[in-house]
N, C-alpha and C positions, 0 to 999 in steps of 0.2 A: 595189684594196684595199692592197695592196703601196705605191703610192706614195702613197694615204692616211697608212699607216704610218711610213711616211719621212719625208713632209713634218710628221709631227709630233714629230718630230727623234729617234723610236726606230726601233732595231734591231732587224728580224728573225731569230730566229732557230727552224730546223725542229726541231719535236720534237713528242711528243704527253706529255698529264701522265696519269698512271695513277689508278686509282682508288687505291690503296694513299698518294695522297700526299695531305695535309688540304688543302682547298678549297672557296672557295664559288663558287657559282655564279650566273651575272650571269644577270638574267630576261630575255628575249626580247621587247620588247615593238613589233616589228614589224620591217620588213625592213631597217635600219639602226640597228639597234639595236649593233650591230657597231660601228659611230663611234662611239657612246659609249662602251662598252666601252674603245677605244683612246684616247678621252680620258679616260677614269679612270685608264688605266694613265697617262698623262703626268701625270695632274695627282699621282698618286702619288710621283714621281719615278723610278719605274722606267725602266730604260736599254733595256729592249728587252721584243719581245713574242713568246710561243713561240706556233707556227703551224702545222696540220696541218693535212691534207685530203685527204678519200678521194674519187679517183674509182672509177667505175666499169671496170671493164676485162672487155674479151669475154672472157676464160678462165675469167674469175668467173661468168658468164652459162651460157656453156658445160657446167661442171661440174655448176651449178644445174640445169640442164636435165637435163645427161645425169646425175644422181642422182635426180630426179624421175621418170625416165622408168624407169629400173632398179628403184625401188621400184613403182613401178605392178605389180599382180598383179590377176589377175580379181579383178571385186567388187569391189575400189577406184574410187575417185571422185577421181582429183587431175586432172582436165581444165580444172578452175579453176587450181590451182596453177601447171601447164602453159603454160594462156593468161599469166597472171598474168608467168611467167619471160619465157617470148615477148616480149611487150610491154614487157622491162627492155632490149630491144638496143639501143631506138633511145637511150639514157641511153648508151650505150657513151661512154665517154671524158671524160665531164661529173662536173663535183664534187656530192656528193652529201650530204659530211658535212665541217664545217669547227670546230675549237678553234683558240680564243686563248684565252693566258693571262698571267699576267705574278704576279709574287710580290713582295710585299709584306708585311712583317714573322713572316717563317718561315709564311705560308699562300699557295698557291696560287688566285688569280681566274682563273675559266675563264669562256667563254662559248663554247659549244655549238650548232648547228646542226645541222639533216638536211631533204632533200626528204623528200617521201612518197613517192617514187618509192626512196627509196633505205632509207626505213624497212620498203618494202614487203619492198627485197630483204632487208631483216634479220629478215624476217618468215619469208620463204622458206624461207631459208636455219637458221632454228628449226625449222623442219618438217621440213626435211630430216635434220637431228638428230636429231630426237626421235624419228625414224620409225625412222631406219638405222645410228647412229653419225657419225661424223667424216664431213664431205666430206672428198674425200680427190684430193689432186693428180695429175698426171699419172706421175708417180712412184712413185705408193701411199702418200705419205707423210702422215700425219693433219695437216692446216692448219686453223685457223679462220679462214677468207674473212670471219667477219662482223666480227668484233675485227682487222681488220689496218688497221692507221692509216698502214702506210709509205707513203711517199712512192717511186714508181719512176725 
């Protein structure tokens, strides 16, 4: 993807675009949909294209788990939830979610992706929310694992 990008003479650069900024959004219409994308940005004459991507990472998994497991109380049923987490390990270290964008006359163009694997874990990790509060770090410190876009 990257030398995709390149060899159509833009520059990348990392960042993710927030909802708070005006944008439209490029439709998806199957797994390379993405080159086109990066050729609209060229033909725009945009100079570069902003790039982000979430992988997955075990602390993320982790936490999932062990907040899953802490809310469990008799007479709960999260042994789907559980399996469901489980089965996110083997994603460990794989991208899951990826934006490009590129701007063009004071609006943001984004195009958007996600596995289901990693929609699943947004799924999860909603659950985990709405049941308990914040996942919360090794720290104690309240993080939202599902909105984190950085790059590490």
């Amino acid at each position: 993807m990257v030398a995709f990008i390149a060899g159509h003479g833009l520059r990348r650069f990392n960042g993710y675009v927030t909802e708070e900024v005006p944008a439209v959004f490029f439709e998806e219409e199957g797994p390379d949909s993405w080159k086109d994308f990066v050729e609209h940005a060229k033909a725009s004459g945009a100079c570069f294209v902003t790039m982000n991507e979430v992988a997955l990472e075990k602390a993320d998994v982790a936490i999932l788990l062990e907040q899953l497991r802490d809310q469990s109380y008799p007479g709960a049923d999260n042994a789907i939830e559980l399996e469901e987490a489980e089965h996110l390990v083997k994603y460990v270290g794989k991208v899951g979610y990826l934006q490009l964008g590129f701007a063009h006359q004071g609006v943001m163009f984004l195009f958007e992706t996600s596995t289901e694997w990693y929609e699943q874990f947004q799924e999860l990790i909603e659950t985990v929310t709405d049941l308990g509060g914040m996942v919360l770090d090794d720290d104690g410190c309240g993080h939202d694992h599902g909105h984190d876009h950085d790059e590490d």
